[in-house]
C-alpha positions in Angstrom: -7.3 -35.8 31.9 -4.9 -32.8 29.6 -8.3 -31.1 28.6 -8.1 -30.4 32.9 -4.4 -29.5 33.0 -5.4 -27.9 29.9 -8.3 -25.5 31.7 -6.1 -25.6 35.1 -3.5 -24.0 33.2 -5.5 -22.2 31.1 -7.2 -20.0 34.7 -3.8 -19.9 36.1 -2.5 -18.3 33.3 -5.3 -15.7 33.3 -4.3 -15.3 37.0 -0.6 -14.4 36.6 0.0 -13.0 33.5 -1.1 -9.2 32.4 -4.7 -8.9 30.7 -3.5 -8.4 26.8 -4.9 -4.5 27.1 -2.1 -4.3 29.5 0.3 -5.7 27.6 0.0 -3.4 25.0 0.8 -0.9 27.0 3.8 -3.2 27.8 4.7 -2.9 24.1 4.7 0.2 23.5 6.4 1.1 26.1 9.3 -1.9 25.4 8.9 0.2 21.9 10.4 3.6 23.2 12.2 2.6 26.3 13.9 -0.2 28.3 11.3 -1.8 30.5 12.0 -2.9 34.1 12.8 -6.5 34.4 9.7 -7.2 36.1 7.5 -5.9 33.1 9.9 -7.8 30.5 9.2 -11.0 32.3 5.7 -9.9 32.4 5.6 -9.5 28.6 7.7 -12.5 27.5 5.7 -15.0 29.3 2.6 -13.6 28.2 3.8 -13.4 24.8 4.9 -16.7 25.1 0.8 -17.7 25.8 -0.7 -15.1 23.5 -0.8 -15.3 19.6 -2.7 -12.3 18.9 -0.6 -10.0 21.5 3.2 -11.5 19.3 1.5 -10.7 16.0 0.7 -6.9 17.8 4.5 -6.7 18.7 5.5 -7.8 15.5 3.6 -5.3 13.5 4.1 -2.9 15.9 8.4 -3.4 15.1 7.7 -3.5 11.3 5.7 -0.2 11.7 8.2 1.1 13.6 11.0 0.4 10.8 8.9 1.4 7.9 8.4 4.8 9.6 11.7 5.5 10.6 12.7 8.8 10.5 16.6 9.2 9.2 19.2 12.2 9.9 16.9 14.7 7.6 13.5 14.4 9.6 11.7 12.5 6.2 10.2 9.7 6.9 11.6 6.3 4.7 7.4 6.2 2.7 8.8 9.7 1.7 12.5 9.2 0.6 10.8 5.9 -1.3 8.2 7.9 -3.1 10.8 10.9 -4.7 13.1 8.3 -5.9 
């Protein structure tokens, strides 16, 4: 009986929520501006559903950080490697 729920779910799911291609899009976007509320919701849920799509954000915000660029245009890799 769950492994139905399971696959109901599973198709509804894939019905409602953004393919992952477009939710990468999504977060990169979410990266460099505020998204509309729609297209948060949109992300969150299907972040809440998709392992591989968190991990993308995640990396995504640690790239992000390490590559920060600070008052002097040089990136943080630089600054780290003169010191």
């Amino acid at each position: 009986m769950s492994e139905k729920i399971n696959k109901f779910l599973s198709r509804l799911f894939r019905k409602i929520l953004p393919s992952c291609k477009d939710v990468t899009e999504l977060v990169s976007k979410s990266l460099e501006t505020k998204l509309f509320w729609h297209e948060n919701l949109q992300l969150k849920h299907h972040l809440w559903v998709c392992e591989p799509c968190s991990r993308y954000l995640s990396n995504l915000k640690f790239m992000k950080r390490v590559f920060e660029i600070d008052e002097h245009k040089t990136p943080v890799l630089s600054r780290a490697a003169s010191e």
